[in-house]
N, C-alpha and C positions, 0 to 999 in steps of 0.2 A: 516350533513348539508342537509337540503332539495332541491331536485333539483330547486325552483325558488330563494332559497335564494343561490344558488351557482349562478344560472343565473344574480341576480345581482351584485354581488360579482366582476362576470367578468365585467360587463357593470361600476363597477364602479372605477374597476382596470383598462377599457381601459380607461374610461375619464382622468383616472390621468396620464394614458401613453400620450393623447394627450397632455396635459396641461406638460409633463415632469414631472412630479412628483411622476411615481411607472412607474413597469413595471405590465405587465399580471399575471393573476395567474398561469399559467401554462408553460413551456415552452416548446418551436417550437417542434411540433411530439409528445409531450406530452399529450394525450388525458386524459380527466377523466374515469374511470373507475363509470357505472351506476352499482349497488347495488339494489335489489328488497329485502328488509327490513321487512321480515312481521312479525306480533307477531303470539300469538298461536290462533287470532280469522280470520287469514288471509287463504285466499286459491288461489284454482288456476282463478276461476272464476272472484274473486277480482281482479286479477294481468291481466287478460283479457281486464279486463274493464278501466283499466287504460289507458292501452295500445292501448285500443279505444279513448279515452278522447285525450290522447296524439295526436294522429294523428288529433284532432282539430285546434291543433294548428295554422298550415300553413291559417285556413281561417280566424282566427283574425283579427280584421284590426288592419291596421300598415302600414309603409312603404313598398311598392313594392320593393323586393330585387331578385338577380338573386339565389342570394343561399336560399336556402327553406329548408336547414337543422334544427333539430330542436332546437330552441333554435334562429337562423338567420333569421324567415320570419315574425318576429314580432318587432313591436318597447318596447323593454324591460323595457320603462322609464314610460308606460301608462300601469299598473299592472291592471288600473280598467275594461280595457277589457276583461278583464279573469273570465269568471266564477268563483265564489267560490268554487263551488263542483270541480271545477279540480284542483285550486288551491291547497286546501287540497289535492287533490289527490296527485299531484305535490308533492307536499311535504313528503309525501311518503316515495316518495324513497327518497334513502340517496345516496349521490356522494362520491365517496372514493378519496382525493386526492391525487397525485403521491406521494410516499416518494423517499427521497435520497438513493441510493443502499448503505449499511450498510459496515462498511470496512471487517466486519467477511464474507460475504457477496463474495467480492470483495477479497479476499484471497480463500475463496472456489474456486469461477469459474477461478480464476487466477490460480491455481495450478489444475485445470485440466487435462492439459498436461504430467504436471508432475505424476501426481497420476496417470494415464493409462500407461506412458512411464515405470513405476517403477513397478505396480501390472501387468502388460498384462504382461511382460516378464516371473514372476513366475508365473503366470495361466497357460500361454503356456506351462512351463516345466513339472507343476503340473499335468498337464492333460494326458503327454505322457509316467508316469510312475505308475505304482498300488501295488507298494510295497517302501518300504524305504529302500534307499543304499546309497552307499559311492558314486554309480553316483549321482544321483537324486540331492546330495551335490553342486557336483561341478557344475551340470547345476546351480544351486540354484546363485550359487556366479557368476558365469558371466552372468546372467542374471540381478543381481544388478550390478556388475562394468559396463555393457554395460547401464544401465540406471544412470548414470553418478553418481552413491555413490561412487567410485573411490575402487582402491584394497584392499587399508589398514580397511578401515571400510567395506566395504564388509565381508573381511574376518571374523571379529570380528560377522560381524552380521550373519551369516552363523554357525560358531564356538558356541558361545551360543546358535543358537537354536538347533543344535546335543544336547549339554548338557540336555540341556530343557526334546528334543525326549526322549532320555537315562533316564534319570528322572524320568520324566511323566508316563514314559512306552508310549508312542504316536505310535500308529500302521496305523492310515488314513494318508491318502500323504494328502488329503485336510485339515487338522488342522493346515498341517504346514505354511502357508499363517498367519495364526493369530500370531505362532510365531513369526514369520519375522515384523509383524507390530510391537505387542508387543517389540521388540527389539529395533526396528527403533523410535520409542514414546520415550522408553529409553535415548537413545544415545541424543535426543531433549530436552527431558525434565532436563535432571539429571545435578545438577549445577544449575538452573536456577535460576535466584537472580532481586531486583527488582534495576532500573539501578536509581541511582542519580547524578543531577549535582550542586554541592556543589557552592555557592557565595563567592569567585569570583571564574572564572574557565578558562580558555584558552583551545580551541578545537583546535588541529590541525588536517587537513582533508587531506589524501594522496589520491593516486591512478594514474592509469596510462590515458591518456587522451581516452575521449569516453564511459566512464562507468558511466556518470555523474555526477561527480564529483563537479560541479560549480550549479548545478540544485540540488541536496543533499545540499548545503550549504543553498542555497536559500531557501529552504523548513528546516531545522535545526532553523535558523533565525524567521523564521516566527511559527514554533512551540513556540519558546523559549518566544519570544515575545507576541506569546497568551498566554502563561502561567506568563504575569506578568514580564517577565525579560530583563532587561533594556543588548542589547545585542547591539555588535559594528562586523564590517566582516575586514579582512585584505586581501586586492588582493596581495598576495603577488605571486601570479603565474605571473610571471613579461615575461615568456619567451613563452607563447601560444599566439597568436592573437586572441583578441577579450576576450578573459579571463575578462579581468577588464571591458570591456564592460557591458557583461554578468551578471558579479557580480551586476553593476550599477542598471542594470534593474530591478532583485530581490531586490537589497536594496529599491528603489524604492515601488515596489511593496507590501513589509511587513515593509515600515517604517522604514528603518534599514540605518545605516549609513555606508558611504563603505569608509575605509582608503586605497588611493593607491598612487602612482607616475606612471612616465610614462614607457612607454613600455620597458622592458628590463633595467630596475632599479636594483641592489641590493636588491635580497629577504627580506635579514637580515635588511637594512635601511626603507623598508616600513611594518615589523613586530615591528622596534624601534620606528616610530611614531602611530603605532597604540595600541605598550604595555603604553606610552605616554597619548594619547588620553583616552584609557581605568582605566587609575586612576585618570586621570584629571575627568572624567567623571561619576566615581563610578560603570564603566562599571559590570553585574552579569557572562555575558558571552562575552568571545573573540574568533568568529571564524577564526580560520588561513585558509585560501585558497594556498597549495603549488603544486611548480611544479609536472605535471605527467610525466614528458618527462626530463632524464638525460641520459649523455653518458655511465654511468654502475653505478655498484651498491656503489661504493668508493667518485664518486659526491654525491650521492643520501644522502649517512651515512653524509659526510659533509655539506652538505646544511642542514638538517636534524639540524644537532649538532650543527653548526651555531646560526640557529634559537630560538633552545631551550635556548643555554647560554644566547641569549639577551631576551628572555622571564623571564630566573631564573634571571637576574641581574637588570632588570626594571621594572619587573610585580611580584618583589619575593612574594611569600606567597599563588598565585593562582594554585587554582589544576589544574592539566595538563594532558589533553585528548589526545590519538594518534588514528583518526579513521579513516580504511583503506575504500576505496569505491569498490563493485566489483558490476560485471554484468553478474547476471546469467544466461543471455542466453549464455554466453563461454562459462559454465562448466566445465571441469576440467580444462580449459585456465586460468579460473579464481583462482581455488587451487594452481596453479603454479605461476601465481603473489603475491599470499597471503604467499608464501612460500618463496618467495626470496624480497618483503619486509620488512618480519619479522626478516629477516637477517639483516637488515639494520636500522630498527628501533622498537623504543618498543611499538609495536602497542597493545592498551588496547580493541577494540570493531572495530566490522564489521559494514558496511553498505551494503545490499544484495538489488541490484535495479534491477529492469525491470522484477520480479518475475511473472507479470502475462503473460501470456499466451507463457512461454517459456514450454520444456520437459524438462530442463535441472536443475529443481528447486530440483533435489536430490544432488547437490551440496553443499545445507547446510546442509547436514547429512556429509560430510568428514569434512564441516570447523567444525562444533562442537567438531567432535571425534578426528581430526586427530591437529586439530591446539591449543588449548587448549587455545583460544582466545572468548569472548564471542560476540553474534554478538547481535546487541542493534538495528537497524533500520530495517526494511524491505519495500521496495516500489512495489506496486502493481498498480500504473498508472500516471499520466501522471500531476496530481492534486496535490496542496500541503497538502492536507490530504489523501493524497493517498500515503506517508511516515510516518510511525508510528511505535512503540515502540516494539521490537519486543516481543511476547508474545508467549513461547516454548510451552506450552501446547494447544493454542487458534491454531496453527500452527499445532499441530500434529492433532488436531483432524479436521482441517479442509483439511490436507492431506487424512486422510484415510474414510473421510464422507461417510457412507453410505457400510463401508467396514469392520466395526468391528462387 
């Protein structure tokens, strides 16, 4: 795009902002990026002269303005005051317009933390030792449990790379770094399958309150729904305040319809009018929204089992989802909820939130290894496409970027 034909671009996006009809092209703090574009007959003298021409601008006539930036001290709707030769000139250059930060993108710098909390611990060990032992070992491994891969998979990951050493014949302390990645991609990758949600289907969404849990659904719905899929939500978290609120607002928000009663209802009675609603309605997807807050874990299995029978006896035939929520900035807070929910119920798939800008995002190397649960969501911000599908390979490699 030429810079006067971005110039009007703008002037004609503000007109429609005044009239209510568009917004700007650009958004607040969003500047254009200018581009000097030459072919192979362009040089430096060329770009001089422009650059002279440019600075014409401000004496154009037009309207007297206070701002005299370029592009603001001319009236942009009277093109005929403009030289031709600058116009061409203008035209020039080319204006780069902002793109959207890309999700691969937005898991890189998200997992920053993580990726320094997890490599700086082995560099530091790496560096303090110049021959290979059975120490060098064990620094190795609590330098991953301390970067939150927890002991069980630590060990494993430690353990195969001695083999590897042994193997290899491996004599450099600094090779072993690559083992340890190599390992860690492993333990990510292996198993990974592509996840489908089969018509009809019933989602139930656990977790414990503050991991969000109700913002996950929100964002679930609203994927389902771009993709085509006539989806319905159940508040059935009847015992948080503001729960079905919340839920409202998302349904709202992605067009989704929210089945609830009032506060402090019977779970099981407002999951019965929405397995109800859902065949009345030809529903593709049922999100269950359930309690995160029981007095132990023998409520939790009941309420649970409740639920599911009036799901199999009014919605029979629909495949049935158990997806737990966690939030990686706990770290192993969160492998310990994952591990005394699984007690209580059959949870099929993880939802991993708040993954950007924690250190604690080595967390999903124990749920993989150690829970043998697969985790299908990842959230890296704050946006509803900033929840996405999780991708074990697009993950490992944006873990170790710029480190293999």
């Amino acid at each position: 795009m030429g810079l006067l034909d971005f110039f009007k671009k703008g002037k004609r996006n503000e007109e429609s902002q005044q009239e209510g009809q568009g917004q700007s092209g650009f958004a607040e703090n969003e500047a254009p990026e200018i581009i000097f574009d030459t072919d192979e007959t362009g040089n430096e003298e060329d770009m001089e002269a422009i650059i002279e021409e440019l600075g014409m601008l401000d004496k154009l006539e037009g309207p007297e303005e206070e701002n005299t930036e370029l592009g603001q001290g001319f009236d942009l709707s009277e093109y005929d005051a403009i030289p031709e030769e600058v116009y061409e000139s203008l035209n020039d250059l080319e204006v780069q317009e902002p793109e959207k930060k890309g999700f691969f993108s937005k898991i890189l710098s998200g997992l920053d933390k993580t990726r320094k909390n997890i490599l700086s611990g082995v560099d530091n060990v790496l560096k303090a030792f110049v021959s290979i032992d059975e120490e060098l070992f064990e620094e190795l491994e609590e330098a991953l449990i301390m970067a939150d891969i927890g002991v069980e998979s630590s060990v494993k990951i430690i353990n195969a790379v001695k083999d590897r050493v042994k193997k290899e014949k491996v004599t450099e302390v600094q090779m072993i770094k690559q083992l340890i990645i190599d390992e860690i991609t492993n333990i990510l990758t292996i198993g990974s399958e592509e996840f489908i949600m089969p018509s009809p289907s019933v989602l139930l969404v656990i977790g414990v309150n503050g991991v969000g849990k109700t913002t996950t659904i929100g964002k679930l719905a609203s994927i389902y729904k771009s993709l085509g899929k006539k989806v319905l939500i159940a508040a059935a978290d009847t015992f948080r305040a503001a729960a079905i609120d919340q839920l409202e607002v998302w349904g709202k928000r992605s067009g989704v319809d929210v089945i609830k009663q009032q506060e402090g209802s019977d779970p099981a009675a407002v999951v019965f009018d929405a397995a109800q609603a859902a065949k009345a309605r030809k529903v593709d997807l049922l999100i269950v929204d359930t309690a995160g807050r029981l007095h132990n874990k023998k409520n939790l299995m009941d309420e649970l089992s409740k639920i599911s029978r009036v799901i199999s006896r009014e919605f029979s035939g629909a495949h049935m989802e158990v997806f737990l929520v966690l939030d990686a900035t706990t770290g192993q807070n969160a492998m310990q909820q994952a591990k005394l929910f699984k007690e209580a119920a059959n949870i099929t798939g993880i939802v991993l939130t708040k993954l950007d800008g924690t250190a604690k995002g080595g967390i999903i190397i124990s749920i993989k290894n150690e829970l043998n649960v697969p985790v299908r969501f990842i959230g890296v911000g704050e946006g509803v496409d900033d929840l996405r599908e999780f991708d074990a390979g697009q993950f490992a490699e944006a873990l170790f970027a710029g480190q293999k």
